[in-house]
N, C-alpha and C positions, 0 to 999 in steps of 0.2 A: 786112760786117755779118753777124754770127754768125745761123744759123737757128735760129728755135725750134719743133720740133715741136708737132703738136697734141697736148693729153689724147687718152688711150685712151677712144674712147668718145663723142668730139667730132665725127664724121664726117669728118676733117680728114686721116687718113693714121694710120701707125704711129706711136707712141710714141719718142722717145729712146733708153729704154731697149728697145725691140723692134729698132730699128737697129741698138744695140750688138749684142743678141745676136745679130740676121744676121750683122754682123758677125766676132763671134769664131766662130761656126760656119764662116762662109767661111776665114778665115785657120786654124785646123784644117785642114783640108780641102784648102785651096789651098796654103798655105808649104809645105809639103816639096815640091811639083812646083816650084814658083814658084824654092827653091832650087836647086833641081837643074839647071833652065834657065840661070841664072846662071853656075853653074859652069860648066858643056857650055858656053855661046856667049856668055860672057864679058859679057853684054850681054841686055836684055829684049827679047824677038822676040814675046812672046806681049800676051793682054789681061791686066791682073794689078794696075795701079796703085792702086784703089780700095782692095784690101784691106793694100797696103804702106805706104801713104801717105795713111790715112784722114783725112776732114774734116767739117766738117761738112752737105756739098752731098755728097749719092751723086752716082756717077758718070751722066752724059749717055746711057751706053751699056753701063751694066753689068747683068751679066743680075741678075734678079729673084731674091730678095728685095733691095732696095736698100738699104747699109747705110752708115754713118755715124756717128760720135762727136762728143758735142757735149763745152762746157765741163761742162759735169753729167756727165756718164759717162767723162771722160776717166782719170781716175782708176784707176775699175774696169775698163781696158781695159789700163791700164800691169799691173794686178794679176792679171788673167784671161786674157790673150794669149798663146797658145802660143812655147815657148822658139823653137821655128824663126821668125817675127815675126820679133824681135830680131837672128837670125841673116842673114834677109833684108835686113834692112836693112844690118847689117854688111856685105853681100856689098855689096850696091851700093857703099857707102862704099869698101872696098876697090878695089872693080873701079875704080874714078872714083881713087883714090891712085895706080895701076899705072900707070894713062894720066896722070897727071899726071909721073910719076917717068919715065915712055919716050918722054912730049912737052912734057915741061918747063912745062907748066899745066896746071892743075886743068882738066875740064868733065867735064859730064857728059852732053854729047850722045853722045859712044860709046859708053854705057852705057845711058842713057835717052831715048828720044824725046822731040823739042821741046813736044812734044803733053803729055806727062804734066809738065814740066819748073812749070808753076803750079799741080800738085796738091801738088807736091811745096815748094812754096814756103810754100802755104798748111799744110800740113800740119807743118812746121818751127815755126810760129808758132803 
């Protein structure tokens, strides 16, 4: 079941759209390391899933500001998102094709930890 933020101003937490914008400030900031790790170790070794694979649940353990995209801001986050985003996700995509093509099935556990593997599910959907 999808979250719904409180109004700004409701005592209830950050806004939606203040999520998004943690949000896109972090992946700024973060996707170019985030690729770069990808490349170097073929695989995620770091904390990084929250802003690769956003949802509507921030992450359990992500540091602060905690950020998130709901069906309301999704939108503006396809339109707002730094080009490296898109390139992150490409990489994973690939890295997960390589290992399918030099062990004959798809997964993504050499790529991704089990642990991020229903952020990433949800975040598909």
């Amino acid at each position: 079941m999808p979250v719904s933020w409180p109004a700004a101003g409701g005592g209830g937490g950050p806004t939606a759209a203040a999520r998004l914008e943690a949000l896109l400030s972090r992946q700024q900031k973060e996707c170019p390391r985030i690729l770069e790790e990808l490349e170097r170790h073929r695989r995620k070794v770091s904390h990084w899933a929250w802003w690769v694979f956003p949802t509507e649940m921030p992450g359990a353990s992500e540091p602060p500001p905690a950020t998130a995209v709901s069906a309301a801001t999704a939108g503006e986050l396809l339109q707002r998102a730094p080009p490296t985003w898109r390139r992150c996700l490409e990489e994973v995509c690939n890295l997960a094709e390589s290992e399918a093509f030099s062990s004959g099935r798809l997964s993504l556990h050499t790529v991704l930890p089990v642990i991020d593997h229903g952020r990433v599910q949800h975040f598909v959907r």
